[in-house]
Structure formats: C-alpha cells, structure tokens
PDB file of N, CA, C and O in Angstrom:
ATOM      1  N   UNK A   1     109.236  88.236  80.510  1.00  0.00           N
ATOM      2  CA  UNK A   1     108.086  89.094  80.307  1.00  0.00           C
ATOM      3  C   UNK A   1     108.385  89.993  79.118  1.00  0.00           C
ATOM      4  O   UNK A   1     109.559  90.216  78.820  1.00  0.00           O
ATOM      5  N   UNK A   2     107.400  90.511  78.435  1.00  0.00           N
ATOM      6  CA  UNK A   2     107.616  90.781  77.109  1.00  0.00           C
ATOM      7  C   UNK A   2     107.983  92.047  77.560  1.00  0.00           C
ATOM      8  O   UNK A   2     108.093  92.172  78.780  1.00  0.00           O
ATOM      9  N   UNK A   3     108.233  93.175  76.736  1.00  0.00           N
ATOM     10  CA  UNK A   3     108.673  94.856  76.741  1.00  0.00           C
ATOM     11  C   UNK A   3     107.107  95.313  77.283  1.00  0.00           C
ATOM     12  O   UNK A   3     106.850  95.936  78.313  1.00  0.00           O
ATOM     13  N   UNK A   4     106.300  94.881  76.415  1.00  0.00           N
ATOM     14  CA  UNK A   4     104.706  95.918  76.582  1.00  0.00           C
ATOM     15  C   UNK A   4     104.532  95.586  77.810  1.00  0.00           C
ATOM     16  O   UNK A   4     103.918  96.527  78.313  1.00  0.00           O
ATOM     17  N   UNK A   5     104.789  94.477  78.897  1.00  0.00           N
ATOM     18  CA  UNK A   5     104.213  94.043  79.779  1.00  0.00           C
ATOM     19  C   UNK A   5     104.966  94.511  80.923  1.00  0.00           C
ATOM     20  O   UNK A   5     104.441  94.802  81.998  1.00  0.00           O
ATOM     21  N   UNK A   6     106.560  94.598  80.605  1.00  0.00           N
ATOM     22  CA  UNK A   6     106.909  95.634  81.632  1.00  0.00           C
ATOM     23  C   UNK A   6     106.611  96.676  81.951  1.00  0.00           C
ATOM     24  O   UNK A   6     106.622  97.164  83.082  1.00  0.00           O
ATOM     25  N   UNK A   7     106.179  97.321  80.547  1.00  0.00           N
ATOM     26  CA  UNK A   7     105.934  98.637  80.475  1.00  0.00           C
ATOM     27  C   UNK A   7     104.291  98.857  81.516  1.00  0.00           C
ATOM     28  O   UNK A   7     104.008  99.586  82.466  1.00  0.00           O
ATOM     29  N   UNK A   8     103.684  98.040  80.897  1.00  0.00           N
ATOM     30  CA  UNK A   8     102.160  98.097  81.622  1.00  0.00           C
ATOM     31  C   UNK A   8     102.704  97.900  83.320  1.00  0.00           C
ATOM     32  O   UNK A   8     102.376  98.766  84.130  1.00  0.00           O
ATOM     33  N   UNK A   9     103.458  96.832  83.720  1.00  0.00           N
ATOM     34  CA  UNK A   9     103.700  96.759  85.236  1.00  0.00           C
ATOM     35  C   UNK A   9     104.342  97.884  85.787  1.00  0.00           C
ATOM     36  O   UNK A   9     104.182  98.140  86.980  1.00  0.00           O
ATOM     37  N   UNK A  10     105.178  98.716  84.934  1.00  0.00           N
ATOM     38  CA  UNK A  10     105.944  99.436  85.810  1.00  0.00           C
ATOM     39  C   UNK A  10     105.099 101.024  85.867  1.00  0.00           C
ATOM     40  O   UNK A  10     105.337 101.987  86.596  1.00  0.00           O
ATOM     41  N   UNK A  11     103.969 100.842  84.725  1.00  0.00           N
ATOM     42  CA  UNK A  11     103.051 102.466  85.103  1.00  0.00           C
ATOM     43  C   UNK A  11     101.991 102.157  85.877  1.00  0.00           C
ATOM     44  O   UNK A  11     101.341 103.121  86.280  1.00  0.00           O
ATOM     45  N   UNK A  12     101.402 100.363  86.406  1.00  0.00           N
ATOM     46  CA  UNK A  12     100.806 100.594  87.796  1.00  0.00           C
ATOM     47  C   UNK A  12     101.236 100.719  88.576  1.00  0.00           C
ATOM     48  O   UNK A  12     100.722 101.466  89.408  1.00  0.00           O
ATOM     49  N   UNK A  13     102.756  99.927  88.907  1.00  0.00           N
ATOM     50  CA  UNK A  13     103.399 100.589  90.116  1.00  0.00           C
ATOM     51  C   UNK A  13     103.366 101.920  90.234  1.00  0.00           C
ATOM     52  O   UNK A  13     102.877 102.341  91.283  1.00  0.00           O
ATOM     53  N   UNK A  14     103.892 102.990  89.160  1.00  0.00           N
ATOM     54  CA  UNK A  14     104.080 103.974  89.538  1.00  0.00           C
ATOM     55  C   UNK A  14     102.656 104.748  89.818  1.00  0.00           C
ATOM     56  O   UNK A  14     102.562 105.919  90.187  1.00  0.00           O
ATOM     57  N   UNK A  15     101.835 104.064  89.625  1.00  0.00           N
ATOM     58  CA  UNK A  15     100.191 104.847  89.708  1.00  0.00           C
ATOM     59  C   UNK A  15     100.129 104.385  91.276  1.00  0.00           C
ATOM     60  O   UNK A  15     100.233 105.309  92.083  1.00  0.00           O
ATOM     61  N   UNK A  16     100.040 103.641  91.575  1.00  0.00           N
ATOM     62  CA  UNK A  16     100.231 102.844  93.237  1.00  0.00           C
ATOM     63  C   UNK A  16     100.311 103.953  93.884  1.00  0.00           C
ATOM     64  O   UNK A  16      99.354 104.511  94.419  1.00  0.00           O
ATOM     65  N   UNK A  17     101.918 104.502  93.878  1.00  0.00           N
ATOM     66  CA  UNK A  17     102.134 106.091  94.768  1.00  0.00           C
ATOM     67  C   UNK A  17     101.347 106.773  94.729  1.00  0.00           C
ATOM     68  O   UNK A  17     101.400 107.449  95.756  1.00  0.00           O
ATOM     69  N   UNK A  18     100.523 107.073  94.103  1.00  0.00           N
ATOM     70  CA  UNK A  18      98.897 108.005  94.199  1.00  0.00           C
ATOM     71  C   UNK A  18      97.978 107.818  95.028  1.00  0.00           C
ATOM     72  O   UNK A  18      97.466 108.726  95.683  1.00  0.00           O
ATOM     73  N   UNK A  19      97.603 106.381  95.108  1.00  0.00           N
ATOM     74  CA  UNK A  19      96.814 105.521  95.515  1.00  0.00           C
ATOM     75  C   UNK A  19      96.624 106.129  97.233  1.00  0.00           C
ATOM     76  O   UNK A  19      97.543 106.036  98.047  1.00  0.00           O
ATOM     77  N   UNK A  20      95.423 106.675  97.524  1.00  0.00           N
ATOM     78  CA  UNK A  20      95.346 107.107  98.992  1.00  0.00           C
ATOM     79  C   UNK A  20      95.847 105.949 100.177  1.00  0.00           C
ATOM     80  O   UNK A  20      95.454 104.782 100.186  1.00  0.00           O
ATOM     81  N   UNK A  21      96.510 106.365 100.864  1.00  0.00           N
ATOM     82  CA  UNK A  21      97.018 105.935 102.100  1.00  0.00           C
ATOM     83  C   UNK A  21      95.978 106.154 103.624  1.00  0.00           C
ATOM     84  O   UNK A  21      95.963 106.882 104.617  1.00  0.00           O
ATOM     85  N   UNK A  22      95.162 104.984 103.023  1.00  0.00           N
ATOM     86  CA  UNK A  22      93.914 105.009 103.778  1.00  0.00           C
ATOM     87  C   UNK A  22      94.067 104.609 105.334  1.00  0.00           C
ATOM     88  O   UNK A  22      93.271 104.884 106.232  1.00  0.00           O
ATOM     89  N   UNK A  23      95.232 103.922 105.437  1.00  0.00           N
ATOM     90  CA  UNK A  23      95.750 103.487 107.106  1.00  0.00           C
ATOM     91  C   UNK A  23      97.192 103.376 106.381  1.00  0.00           C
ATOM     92  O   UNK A  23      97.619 103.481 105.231  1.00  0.00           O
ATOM     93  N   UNK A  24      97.816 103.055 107.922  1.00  0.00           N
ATOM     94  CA  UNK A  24      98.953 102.484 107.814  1.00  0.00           C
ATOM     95  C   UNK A  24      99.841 101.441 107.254  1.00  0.00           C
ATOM     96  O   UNK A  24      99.889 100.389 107.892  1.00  0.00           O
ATOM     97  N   UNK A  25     100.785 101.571 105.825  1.00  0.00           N
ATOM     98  CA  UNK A  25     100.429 100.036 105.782  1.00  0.00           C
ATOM     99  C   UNK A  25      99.368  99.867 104.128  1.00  0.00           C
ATOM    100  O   UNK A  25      99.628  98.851 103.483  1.00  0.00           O
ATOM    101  N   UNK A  26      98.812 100.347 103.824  1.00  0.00           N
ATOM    102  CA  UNK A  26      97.621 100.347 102.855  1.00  0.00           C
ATOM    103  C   UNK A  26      98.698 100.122 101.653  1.00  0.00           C
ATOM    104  O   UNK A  26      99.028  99.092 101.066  1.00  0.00           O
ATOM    105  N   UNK A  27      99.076 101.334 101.526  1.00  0.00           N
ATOM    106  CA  UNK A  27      99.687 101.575 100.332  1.00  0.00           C
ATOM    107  C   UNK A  27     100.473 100.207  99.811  1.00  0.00           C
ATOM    108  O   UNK A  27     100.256  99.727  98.698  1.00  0.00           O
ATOM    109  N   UNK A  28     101.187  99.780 100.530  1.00  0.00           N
ATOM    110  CA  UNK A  28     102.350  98.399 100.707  1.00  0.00           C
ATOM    111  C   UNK A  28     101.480  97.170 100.470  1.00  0.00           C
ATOM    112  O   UNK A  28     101.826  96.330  99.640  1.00  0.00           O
ATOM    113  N   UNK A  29     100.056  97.010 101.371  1.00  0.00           N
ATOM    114  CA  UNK A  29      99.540  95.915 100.682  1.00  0.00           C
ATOM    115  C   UNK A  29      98.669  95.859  99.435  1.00  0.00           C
ATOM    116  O   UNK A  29      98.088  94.842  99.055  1.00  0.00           O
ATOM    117  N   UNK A  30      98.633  96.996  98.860  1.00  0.00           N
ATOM    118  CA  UNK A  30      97.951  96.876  97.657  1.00  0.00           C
ATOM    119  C   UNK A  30      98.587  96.592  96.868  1.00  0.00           C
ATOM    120  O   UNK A  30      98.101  95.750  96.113  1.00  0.00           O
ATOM    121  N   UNK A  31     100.210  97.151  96.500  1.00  0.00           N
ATOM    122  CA  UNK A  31     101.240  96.731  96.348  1.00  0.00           C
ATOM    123  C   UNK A  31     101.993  95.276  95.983  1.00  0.00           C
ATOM    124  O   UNK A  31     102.571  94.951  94.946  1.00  0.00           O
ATOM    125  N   UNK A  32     101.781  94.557  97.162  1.00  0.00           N
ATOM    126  CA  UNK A  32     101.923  93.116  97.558  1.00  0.00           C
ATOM    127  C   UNK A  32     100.971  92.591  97.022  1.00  0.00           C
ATOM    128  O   UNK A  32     101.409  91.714  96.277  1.00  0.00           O
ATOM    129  N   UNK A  33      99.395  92.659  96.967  1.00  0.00           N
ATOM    130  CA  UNK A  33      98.804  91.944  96.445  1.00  0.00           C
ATOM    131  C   UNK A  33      98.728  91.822  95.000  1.00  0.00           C
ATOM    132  O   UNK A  33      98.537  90.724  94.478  1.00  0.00           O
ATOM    133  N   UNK A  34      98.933  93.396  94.006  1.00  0.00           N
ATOM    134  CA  UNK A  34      98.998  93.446  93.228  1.00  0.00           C
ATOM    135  C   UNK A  34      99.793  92.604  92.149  1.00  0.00           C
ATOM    136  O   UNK A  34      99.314  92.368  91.040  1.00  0.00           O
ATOM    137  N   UNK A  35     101.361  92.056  92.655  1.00  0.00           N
ATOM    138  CA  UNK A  35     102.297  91.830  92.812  1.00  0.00           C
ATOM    139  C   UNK A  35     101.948  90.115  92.350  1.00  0.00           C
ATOM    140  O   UNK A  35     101.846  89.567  91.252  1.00  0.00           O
ATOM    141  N   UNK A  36     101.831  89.614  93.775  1.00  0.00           N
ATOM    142  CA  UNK A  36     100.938  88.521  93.653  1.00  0.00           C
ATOM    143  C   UNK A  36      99.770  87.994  92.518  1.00  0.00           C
ATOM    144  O   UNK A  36      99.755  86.837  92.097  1.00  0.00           O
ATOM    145  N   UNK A  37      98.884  88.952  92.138  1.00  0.00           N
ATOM    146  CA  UNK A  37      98.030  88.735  91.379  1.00  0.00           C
ATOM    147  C   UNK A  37      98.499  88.663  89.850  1.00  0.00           C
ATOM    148  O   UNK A  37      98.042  87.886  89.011  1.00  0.00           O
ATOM    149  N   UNK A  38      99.295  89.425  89.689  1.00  0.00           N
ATOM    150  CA  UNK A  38     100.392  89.646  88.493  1.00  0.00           C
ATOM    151  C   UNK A  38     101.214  88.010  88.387  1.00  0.00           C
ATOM    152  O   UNK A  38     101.150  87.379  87.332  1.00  0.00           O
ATOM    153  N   UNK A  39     101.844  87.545  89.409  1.00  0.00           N
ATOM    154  CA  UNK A  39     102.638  85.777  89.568  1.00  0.00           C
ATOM    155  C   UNK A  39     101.118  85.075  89.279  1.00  0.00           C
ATOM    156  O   UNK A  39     101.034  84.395  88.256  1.00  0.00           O
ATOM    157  N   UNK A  40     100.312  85.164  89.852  1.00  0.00           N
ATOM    158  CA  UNK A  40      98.677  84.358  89.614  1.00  0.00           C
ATOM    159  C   UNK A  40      98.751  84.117  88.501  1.00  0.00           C
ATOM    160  O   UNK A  40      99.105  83.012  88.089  1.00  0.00           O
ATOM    161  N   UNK A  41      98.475  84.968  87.853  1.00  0.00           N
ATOM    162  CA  UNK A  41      98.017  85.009  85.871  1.00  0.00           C
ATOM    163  C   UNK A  41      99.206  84.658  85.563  1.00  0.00           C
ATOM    164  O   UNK A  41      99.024  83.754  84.747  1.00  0.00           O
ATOM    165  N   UNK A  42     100.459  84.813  85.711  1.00  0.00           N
ATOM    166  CA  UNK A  42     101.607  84.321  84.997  1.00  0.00           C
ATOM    167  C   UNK A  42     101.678  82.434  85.228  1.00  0.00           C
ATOM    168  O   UNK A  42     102.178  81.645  84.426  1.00  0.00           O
ATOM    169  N   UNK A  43     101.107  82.136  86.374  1.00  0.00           N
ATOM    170  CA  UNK A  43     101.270  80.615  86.576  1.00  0.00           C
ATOM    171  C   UNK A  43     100.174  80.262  85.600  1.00  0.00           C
ATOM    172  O   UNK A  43     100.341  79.276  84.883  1.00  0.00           O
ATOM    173  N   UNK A  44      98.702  81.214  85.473  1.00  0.00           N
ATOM    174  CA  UNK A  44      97.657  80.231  84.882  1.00  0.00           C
ATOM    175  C   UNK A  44      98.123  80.034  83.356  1.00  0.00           C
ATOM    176  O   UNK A  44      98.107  78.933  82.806  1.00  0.00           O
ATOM    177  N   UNK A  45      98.468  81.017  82.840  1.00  0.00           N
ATOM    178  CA  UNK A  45      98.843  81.202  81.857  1.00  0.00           C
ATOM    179  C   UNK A  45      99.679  79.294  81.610  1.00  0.00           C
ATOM    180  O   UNK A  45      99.237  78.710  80.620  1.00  0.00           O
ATOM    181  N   UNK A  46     100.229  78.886  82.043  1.00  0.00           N
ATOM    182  CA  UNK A  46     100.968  77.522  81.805  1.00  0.00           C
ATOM    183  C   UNK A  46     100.286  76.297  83.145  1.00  0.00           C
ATOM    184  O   UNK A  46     100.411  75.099  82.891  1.00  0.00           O
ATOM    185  N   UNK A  47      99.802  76.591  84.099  1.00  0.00           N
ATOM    186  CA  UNK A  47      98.555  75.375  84.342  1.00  0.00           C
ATOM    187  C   UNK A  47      97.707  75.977  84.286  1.00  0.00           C
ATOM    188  O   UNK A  47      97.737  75.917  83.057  1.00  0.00           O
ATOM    189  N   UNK A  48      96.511  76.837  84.549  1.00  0.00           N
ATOM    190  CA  UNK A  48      95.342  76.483  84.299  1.00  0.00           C
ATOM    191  C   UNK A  48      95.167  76.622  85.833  1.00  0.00           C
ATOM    192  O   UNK A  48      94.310  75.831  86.228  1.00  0.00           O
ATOM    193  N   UNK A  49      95.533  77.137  86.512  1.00  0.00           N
ATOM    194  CA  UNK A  49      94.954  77.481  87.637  1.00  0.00           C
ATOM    195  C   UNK A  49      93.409  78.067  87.867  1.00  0.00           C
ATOM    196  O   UNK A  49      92.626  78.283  86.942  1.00  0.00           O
ATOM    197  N   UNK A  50      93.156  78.258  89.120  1.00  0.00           N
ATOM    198  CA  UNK A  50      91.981  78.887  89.144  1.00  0.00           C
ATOM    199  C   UNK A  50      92.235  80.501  89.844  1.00  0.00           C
ATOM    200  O   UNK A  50      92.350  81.225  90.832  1.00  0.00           O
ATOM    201  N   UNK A  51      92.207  80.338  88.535  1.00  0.00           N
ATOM    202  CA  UNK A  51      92.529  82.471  88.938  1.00  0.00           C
ATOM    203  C   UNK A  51      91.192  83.287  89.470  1.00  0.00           C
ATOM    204  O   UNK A  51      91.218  84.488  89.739  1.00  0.00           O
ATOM    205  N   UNK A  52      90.839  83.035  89.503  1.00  0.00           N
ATOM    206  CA  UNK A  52      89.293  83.810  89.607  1.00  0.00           C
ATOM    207  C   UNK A  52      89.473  83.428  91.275  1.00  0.00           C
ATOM    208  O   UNK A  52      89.272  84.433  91.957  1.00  0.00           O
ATOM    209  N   UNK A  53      89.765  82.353  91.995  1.00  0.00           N
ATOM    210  CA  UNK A  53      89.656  82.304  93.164  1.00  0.00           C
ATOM    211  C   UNK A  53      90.502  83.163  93.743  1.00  0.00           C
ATOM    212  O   UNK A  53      90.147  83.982  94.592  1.00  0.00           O
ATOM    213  N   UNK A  54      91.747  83.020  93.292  1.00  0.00           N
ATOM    214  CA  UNK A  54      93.215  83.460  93.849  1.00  0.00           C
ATOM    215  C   UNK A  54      93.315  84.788  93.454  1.00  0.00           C
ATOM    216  O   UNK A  54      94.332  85.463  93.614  1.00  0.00           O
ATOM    217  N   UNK A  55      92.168  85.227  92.882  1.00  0.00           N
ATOM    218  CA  UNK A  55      92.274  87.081  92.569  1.00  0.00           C
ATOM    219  C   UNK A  55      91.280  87.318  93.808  1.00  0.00           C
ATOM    220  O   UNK A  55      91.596  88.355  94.391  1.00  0.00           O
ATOM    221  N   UNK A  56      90.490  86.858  94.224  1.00  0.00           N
ATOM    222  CA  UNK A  56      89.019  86.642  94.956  1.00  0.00           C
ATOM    223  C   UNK A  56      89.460  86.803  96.547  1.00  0.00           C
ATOM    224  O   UNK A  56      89.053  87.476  97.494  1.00  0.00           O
ATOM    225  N   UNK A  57      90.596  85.745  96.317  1.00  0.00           N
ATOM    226  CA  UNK A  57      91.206  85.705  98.065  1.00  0.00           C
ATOM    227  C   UNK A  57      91.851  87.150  98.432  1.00  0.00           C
ATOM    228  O   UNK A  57      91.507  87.927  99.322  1.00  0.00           O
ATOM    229  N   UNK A  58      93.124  87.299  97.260  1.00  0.00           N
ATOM    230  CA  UNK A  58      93.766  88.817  97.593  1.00  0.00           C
ATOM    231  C   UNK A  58      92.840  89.906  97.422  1.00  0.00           C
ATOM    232  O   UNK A  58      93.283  90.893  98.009  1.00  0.00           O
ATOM    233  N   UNK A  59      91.681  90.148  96.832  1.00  0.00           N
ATOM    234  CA  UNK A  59      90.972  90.839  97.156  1.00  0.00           C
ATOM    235  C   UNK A  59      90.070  91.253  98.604  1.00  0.00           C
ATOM    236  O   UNK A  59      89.482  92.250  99.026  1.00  0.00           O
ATOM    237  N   UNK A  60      90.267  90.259  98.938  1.00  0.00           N
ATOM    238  CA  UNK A  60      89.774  89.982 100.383  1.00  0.00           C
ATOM    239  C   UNK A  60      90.547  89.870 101.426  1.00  0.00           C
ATOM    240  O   UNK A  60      89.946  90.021 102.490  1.00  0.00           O
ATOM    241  N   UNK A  61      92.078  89.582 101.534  1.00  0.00           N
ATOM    242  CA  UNK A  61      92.931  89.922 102.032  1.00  0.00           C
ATOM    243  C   UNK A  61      92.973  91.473 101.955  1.00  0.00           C
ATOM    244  O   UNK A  61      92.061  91.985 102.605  1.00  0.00           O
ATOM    245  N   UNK A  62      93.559  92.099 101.508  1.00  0.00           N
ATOM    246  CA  UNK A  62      93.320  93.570 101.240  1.00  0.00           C
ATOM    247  C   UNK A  62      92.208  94.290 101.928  1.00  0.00           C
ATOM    248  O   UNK A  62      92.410  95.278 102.634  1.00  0.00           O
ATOM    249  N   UNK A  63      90.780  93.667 101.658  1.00  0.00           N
ATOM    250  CA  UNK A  63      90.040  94.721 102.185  1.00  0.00           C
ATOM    251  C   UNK A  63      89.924  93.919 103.588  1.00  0.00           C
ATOM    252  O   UNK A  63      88.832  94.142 104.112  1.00  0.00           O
ATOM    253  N   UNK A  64      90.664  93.133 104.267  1.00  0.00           N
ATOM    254  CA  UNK A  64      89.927  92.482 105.529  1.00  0.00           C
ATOM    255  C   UNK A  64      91.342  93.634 106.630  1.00  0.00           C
ATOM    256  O   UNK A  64      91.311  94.108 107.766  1.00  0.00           O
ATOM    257  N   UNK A  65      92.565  93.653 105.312  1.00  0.00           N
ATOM    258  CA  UNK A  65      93.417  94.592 106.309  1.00  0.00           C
ATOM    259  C   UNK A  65      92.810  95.971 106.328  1.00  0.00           C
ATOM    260  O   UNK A  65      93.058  96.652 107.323  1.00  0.00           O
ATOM    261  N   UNK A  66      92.166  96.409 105.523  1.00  0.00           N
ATOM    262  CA  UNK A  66      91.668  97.996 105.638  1.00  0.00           C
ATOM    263  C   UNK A  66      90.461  98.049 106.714  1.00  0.00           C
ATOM    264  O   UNK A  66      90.319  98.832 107.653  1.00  0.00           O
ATOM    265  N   UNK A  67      89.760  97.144 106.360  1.00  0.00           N
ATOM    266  CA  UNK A  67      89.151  97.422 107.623  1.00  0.00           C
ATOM    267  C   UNK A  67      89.529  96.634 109.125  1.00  0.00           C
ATOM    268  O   UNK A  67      88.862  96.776 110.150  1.00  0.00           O
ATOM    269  N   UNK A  68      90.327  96.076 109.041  1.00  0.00           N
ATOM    270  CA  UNK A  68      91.221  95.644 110.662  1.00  0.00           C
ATOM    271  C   UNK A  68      91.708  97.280 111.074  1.00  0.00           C
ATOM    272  O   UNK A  68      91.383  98.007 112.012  1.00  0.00           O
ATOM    273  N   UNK A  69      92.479  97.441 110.108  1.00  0.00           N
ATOM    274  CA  UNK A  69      93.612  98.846 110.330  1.00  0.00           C
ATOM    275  C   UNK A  69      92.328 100.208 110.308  1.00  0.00           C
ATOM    276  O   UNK A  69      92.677 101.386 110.231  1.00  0.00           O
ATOM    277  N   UNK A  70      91.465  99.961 110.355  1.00  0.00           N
ATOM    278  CA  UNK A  70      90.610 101.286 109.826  1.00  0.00           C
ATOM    279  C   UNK A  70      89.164 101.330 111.109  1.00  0.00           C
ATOM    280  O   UNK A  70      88.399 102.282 111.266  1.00  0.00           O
ATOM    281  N   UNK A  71      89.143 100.172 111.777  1.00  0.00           N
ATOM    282  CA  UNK A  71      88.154 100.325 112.624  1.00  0.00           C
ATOM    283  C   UNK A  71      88.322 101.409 113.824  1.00  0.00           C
ATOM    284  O   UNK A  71      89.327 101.671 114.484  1.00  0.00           O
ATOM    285  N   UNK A  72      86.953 101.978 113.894  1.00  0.00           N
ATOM    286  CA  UNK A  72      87.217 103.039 115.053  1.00  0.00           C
ATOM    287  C   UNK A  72      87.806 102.688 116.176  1.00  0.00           C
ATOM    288  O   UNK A  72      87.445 101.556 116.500  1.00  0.00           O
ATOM    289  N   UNK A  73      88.835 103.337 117.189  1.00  0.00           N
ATOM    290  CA  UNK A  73      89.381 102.587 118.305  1.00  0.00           C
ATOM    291  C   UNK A  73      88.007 103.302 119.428  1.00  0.00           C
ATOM    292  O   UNK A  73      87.238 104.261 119.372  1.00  0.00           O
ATOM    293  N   UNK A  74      88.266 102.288 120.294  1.00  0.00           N
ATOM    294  CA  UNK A  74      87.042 102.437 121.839  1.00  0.00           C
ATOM    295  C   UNK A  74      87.969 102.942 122.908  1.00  0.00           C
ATOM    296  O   UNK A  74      89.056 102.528 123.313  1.00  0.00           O
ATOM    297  N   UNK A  75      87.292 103.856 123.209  1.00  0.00           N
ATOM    298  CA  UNK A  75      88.180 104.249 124.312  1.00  0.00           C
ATOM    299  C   UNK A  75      87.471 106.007 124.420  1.00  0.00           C
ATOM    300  O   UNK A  75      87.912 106.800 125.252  1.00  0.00           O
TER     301      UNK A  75
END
C-alpha cells in the first residue's frame, strides 16, 4: 500500500474512536466492516470484482447489527 494510502487508512481509523457507540459492540463493527471494505477495493482493483455488491452487503450487515443490538427490550 502506497504512503498516502496508509496515511488516509490510519486517520479513519483514528476518526472511528469518535464515532458514537450507539450499542454494544457498534464501534468494533464499523471497524470490521470498514476494514473489509478497504480488502474489497484492494481485490477489485486486480479482478474486477463486484464491489458495489460487497460494499452493499457490509452495509447491511452493520445496520442489521444496530438495529438487532438497538431494539427496545419487552418486558
């Protein structure tokens, strides 16, 4: 990975820690997905993947845990 590109990865990580801690857990998978999405574009970049899906899914992973972890409890 080039210098500029570390540089760009390592000031979203550090922006991440900001990032509200909306449940338990939040912070870490935005994290993880981010992470992921970052390996995504690095594979399309040499096949030609379909990134647009595989950004589409972790986006939806993500928000399917916020609202699992975020629904009102009954009781």
């Amino acid at each position: 990975m080039a210098y500029k590109d570390e540089k760009i990865v390592t000031i979203i990580m550090e922006q991440l820690g900001s990032v509200e801690e909306r449940c338990p857990g939040y912070r870490d998978e935005v994290q993880q997905a981010l992470a992921e999405i970052l390996q995504a574009e690095r594979q399309h970049q040499f096949a030609r993947t379909n990134i647009v899906s595989k950004i589409g899914d972790l986006v939806g992973r993500v928000g399917t845990f916020l609202d699992r972890d975020t629904l009102p409890s009954e009781g």
